[in-house]
C-alpha positions as CSV (number, residue, x, y, z in Angstrom):
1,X,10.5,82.5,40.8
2,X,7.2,84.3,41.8
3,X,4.0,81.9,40.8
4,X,5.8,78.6,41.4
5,X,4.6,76.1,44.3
6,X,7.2,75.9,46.8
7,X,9.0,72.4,47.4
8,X,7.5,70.5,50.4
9,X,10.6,70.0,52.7
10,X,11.1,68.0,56.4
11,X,13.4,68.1,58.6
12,X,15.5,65.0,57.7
13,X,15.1,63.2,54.6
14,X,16.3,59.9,53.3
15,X,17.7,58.7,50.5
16,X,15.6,55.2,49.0
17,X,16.8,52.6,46.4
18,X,15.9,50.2,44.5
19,X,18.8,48.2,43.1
20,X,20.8,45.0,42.6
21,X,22.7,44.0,45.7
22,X,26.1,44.9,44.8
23,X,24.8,48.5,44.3
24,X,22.7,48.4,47.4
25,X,25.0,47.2,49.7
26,X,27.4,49.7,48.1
27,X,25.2,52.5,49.1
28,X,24.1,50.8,52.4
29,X,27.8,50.9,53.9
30,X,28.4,54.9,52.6
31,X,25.5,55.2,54.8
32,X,22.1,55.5,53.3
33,X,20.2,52.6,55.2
34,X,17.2,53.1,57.1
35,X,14.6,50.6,59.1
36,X,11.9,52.5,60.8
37,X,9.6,52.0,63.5
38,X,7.6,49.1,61.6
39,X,10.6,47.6,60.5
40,X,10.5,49.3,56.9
41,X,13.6,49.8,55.2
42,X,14.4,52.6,52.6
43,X,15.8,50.1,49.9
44,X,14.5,47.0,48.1
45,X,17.3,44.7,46.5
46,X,16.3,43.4,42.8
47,X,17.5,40.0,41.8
48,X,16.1,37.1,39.9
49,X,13.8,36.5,42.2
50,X,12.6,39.4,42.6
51,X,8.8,39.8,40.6
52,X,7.5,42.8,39.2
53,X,4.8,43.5,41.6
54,X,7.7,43.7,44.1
55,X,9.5,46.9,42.5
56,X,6.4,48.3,41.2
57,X,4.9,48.5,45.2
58,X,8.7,49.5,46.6
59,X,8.5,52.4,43.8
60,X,5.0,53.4,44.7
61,X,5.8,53.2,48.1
62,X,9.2,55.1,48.5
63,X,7.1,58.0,45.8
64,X,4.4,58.2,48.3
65,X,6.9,58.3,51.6
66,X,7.3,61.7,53.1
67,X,10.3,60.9,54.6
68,X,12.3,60.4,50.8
69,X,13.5,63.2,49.3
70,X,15.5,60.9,46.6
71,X,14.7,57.7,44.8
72,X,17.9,56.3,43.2
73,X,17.1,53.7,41.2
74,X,19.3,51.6,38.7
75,X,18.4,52.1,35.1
76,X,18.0,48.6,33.7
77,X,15.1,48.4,37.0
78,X,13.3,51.5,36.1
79,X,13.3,49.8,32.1
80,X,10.9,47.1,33.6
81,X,8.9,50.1,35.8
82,X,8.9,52.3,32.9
83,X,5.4,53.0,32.6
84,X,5.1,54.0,36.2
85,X,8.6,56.1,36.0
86,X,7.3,58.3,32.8
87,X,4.3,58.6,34.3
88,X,5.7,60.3,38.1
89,X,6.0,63.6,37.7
90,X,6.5,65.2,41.2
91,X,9.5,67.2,41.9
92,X,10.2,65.4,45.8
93,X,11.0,62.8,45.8
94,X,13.4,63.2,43.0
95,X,13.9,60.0,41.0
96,X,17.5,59.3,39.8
97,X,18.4,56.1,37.1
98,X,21.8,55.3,38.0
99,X,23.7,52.4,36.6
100,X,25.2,49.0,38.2
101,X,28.0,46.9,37.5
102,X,26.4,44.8,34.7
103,X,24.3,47.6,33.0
104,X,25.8,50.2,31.8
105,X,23.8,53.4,32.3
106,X,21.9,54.6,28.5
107,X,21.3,58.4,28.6
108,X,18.6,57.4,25.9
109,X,16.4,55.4,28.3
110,X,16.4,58.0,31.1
111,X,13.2,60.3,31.4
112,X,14.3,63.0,33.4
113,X,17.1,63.5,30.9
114,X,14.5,63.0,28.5
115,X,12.3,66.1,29.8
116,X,15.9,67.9,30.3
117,X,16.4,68.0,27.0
118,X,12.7,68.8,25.7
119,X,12.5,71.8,28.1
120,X,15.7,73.2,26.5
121,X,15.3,71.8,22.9
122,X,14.5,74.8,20.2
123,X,10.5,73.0,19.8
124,X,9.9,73.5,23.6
125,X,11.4,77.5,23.5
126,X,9.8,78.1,20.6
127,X,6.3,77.4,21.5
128,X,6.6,79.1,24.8
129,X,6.2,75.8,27.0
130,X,9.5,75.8,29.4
């Protein structure tokens, strides 16, 4: 794969969420939980309570972290980030839409599936942009 920019990598790299509880706590106990230094974790729990400013800053945030290789985040939460999840194009930290217990997961709504498709859809082959 001669011409492509190779994939920054560290040593160890973590896992981040952004979820509802059940889902993070789910992931917490297989594991994934992290509190640094400054007391940052790797995981922001969404509830009712929870405002939009909130997820936007975590999603920013675990994006910008070198740390993260993955961003799992539940699909009905990246719905209300969806601006900023179209718009992140970067292949580390990988974003992932998962689903949780009360929303079912929507292959429509998901944008990496999204660009999946377009890269190996007959339009994208055909005008030599894969």
């Amino acid at each position: 794969m001669a011409g492509r920019a190779p994939i920054p990598t560290s040593n160890s790299a973590l896992i981040a969420m952004i979820a509802d509880e059940d889902t993070v706590t789910g992931f917490l106990l297989a594991g994934i939980g992290n509190v640094d230094l400054r007391r940052k974790t790797n995981y922001l729990i969404v509830n009712n309570k929870t405002t939009l400013k909130a997820i936007e800053e975590a999603f920013k945030e675990f994006t910008t972290r070198e740390d993260i290789a993955i961003v799992l985040i539940s699909q009905y939460v990246a719905n209300m980030i969806r601006f900023l999840v179209d718009r992140y194009n970067k292949p580390v930290p990988a974003i992932l839409e998962i689903p949780s217990k009360d929303h079912p997961y929507d292959p429509t709504q998901d944008s990496v599936l999204s660009r999946v498709r377009y890269l190996f859809s007959a339009e994208s082959v055909a005008s030599g942009r894969y």
